[in-house]
C-alpha positions as CSV (number, residue, x, y, z in Angstrom):
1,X,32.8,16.4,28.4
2,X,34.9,17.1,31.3
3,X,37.8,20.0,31.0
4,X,40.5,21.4,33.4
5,X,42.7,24.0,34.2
6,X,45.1,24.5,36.6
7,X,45.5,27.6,38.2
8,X,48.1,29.1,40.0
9,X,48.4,32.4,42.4
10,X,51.5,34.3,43.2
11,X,51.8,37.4,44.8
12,X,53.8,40.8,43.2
13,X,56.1,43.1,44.7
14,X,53.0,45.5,45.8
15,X,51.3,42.3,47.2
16,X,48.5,41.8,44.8
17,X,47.7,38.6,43.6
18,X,48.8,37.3,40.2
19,X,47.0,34.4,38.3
20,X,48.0,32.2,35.5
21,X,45.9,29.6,33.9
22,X,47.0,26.6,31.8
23,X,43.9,24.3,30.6
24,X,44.2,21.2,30.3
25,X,46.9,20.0,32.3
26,X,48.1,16.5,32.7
27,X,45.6,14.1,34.8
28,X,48.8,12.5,37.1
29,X,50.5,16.0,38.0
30,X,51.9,16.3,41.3
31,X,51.6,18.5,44.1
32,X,55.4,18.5,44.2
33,X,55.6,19.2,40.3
34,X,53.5,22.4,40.1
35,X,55.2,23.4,43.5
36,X,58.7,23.2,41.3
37,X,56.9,25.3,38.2
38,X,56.3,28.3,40.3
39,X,59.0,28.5,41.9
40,X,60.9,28.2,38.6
41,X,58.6,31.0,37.8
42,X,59.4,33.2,40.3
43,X,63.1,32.4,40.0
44,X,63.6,33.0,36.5
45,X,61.7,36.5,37.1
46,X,59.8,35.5,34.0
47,X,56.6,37.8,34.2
48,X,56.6,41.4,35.3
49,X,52.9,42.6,36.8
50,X,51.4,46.3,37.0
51,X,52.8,45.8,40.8
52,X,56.1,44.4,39.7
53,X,58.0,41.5,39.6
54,X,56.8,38.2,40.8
55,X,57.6,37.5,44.1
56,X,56.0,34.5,45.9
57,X,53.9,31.6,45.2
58,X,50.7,31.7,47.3
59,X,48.4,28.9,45.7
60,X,47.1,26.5,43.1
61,X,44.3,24.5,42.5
62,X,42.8,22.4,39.3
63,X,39.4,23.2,38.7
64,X,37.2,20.5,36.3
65,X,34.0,21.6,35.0
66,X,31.3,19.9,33.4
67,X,30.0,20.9,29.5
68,X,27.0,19.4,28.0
69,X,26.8,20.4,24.3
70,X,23.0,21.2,23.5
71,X,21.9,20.7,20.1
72,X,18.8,23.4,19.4
C-alpha cells in the first residue's frame, strides 16, 4: 500500500523553518496549486509560530512511502 503526504516549509519572522503536513493529498495537484495554498497561507496570517508569524514560503515536496502489512 502506497501513502503520501505533502509537505510544505515556510519560514517565521525569526527565520526558522515551519512545516505543515497534509497526508494524502490529491494524485493530479499542481505545482502552481500548492504554490497558491501557501501563499494564501502566509497572506491570511493563519498560523502564528514560537518565532512569529509566517512569513515566506521556502519549499514543498510529496513524499510516497511504501507499507507492507505483516501478518505474525
Amino acid at each position: 500500500m502506497n501513502k503520501s503526504k505533502l509537505e510544505m516549509e515556510f519560514k517565521d519572522a525569526e527565520g526558522k523553518k515551519f512545516s505543515l503536513s497534509i497526508d494524502e493529498p490529491r494524485e493530479d495537484i499542481t505545482e502552481e496549486e500548492i504554490r497558491t495554498a501557501m501563499d494564501d497561507i502566509v497572506a491570511k496570517n493563519i498560523f502564528y509560530t514560537t518565532g512569529g508569524d509566517i512569513v515566506a514560503p521556502v519549499g514543498a515536496r510529496v513524499i510516497t512511502t511504501t507499507v507492507e502489512e505483516l501478518e505474525i
